[in-house]
N, CA, C and O of each residue as an XYZ file, in Angstrom:
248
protein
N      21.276     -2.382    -13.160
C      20.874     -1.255    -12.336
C      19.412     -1.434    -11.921
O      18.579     -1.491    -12.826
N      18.935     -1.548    -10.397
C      17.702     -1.726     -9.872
C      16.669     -0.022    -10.004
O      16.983      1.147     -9.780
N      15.734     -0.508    -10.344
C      14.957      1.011    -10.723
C      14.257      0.889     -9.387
O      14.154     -0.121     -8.691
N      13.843      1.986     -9.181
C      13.251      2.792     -7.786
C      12.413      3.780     -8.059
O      12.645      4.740     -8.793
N      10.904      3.429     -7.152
C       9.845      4.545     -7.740
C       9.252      5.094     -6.224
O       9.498      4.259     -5.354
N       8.696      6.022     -5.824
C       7.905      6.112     -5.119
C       6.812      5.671     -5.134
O       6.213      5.598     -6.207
N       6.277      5.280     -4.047
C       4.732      4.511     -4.157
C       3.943      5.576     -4.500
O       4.621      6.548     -4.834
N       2.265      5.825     -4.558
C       1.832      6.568     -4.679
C       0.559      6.221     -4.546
O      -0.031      5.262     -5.044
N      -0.010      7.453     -3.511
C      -1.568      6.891     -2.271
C      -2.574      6.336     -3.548
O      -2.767      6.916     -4.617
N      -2.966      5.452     -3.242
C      -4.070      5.091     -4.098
C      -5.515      5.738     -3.955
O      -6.455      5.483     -4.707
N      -5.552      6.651     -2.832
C      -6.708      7.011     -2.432
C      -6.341      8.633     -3.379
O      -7.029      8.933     -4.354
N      -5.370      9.382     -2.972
C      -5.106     10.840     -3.084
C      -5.005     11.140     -4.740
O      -5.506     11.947     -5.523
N      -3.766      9.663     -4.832
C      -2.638     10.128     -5.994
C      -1.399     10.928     -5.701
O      -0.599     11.337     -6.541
N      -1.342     11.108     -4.325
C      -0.032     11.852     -3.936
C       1.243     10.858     -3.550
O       0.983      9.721     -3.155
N       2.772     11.344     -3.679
C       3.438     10.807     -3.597
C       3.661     10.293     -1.815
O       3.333     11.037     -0.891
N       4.036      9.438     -1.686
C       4.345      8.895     -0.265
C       5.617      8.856      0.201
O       6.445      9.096     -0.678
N       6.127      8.606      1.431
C       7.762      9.022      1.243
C       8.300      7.380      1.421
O       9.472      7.160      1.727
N       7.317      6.261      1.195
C       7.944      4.842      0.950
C       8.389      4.890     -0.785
O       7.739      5.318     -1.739
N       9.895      4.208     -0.727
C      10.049      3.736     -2.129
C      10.719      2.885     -1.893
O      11.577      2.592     -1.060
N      10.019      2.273     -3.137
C      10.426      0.749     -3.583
C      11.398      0.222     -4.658
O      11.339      1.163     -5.449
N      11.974     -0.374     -5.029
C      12.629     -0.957     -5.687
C      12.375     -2.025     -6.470
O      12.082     -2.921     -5.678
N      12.299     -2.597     -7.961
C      11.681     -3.506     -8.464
C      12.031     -5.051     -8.146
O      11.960     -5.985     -8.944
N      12.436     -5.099     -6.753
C      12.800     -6.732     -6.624
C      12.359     -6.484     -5.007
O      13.004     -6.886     -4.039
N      11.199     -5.782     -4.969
C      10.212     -5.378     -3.589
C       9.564     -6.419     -3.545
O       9.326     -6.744     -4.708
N       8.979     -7.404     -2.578
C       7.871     -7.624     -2.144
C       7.152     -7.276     -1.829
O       7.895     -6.295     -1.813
N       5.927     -6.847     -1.334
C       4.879     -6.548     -0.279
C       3.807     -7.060      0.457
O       3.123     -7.248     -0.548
N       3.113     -7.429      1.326
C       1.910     -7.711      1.193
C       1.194     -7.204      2.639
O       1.775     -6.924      3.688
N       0.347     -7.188      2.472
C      -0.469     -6.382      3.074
C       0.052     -5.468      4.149
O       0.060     -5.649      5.367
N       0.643     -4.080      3.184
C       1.734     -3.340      4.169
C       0.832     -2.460      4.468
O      -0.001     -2.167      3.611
N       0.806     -1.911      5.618
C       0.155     -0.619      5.562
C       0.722      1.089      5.595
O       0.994      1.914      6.467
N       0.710      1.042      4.374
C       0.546      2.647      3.613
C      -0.187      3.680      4.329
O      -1.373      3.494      4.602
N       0.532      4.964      4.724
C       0.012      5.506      5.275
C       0.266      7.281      4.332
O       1.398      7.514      3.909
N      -0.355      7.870      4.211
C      -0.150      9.032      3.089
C      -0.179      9.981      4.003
O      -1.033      9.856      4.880
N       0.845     11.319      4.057
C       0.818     12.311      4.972
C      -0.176     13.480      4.264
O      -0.565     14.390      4.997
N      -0.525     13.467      3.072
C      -1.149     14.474      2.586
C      -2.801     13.905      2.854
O      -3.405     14.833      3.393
N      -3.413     13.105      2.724
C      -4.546     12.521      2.967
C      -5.323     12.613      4.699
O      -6.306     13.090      5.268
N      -3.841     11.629      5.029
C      -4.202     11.115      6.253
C      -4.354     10.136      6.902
O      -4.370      9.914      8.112
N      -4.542      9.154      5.453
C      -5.147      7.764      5.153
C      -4.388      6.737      4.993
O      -3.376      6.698      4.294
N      -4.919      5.730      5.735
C      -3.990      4.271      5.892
C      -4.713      3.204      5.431
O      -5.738      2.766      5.953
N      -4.022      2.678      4.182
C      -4.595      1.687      3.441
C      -3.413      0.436      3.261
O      -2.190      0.530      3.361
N      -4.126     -0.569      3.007
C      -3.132     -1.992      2.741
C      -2.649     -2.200      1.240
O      -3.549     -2.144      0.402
N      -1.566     -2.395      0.853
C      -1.129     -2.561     -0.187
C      -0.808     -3.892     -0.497
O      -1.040     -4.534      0.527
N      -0.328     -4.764     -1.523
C       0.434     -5.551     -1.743
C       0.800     -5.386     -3.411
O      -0.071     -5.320     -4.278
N       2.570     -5.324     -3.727
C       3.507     -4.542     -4.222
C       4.206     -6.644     -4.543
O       4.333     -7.706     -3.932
N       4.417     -6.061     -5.837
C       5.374     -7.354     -6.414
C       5.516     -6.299     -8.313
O       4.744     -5.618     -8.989
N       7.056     -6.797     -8.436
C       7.967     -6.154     -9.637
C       7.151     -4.526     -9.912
O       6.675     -4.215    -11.004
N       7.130     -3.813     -8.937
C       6.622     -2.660     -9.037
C       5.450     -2.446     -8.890
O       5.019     -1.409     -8.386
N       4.816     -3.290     -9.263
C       3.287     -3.302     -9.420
C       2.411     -3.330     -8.069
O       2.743     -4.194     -7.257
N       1.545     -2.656     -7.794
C       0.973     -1.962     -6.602
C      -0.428     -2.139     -7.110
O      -0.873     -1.725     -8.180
N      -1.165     -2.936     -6.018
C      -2.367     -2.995     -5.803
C      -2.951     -3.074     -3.990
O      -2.292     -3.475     -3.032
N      -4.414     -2.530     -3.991
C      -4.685     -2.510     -2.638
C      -5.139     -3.655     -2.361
O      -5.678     -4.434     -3.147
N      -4.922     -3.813     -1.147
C      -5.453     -5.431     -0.242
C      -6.918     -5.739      0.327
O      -6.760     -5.442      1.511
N      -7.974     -6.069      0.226
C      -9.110     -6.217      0.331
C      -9.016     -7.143      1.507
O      -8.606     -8.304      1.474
N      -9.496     -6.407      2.663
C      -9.576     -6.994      4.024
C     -10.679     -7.111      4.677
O     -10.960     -6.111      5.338
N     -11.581     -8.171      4.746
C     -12.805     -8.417      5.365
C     -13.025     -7.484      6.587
O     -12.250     -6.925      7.364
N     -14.356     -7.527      6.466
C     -14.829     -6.399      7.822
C     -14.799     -7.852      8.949
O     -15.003     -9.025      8.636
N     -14.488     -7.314     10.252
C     -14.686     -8.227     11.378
C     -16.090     -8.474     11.724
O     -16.703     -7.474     12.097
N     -16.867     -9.802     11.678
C     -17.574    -10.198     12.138
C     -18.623    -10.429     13.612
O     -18.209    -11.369     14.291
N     -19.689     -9.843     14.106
C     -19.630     -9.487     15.430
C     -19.958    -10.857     15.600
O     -20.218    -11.687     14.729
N     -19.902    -11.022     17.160
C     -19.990    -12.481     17.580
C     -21.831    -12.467     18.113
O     -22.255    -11.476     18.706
N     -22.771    -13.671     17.807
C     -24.054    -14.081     18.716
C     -23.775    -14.534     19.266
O     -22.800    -15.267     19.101
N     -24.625    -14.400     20.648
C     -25.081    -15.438     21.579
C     -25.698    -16.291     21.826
O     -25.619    -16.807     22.941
């Protein structure tokens, strides 16, 4: 029997209406929380949920 959890905002702590299943992949999904507001990157393997650390864009010189 596959277990199933709701994710849960890493920013809020509120539940999200994505759920996962423990034979989920993820990677850099973007999570979006209706109670917050807030859209953050995840990456999700055997349940386990951590956020994705995404470089700021670089401006270009001339």
């Amino acid at each position: 029997m596959q277990k199933e959890k709701f994710i849960l905002c890493p920013i809020c702590g509120n539940k999200t209406r994505v759920q996962i299943r423990e034979d989920t992949e993820l990677k850099n999904f973007p999570l979006f929380c209706p109670k917050c507001h807030k859209q953050t990157l995840i990456n999700a393997k055997q349940l386990n949920i951590t956020t994705a650390e995404v470089p700021d864009a670089k401006t270009q010189s001339r």
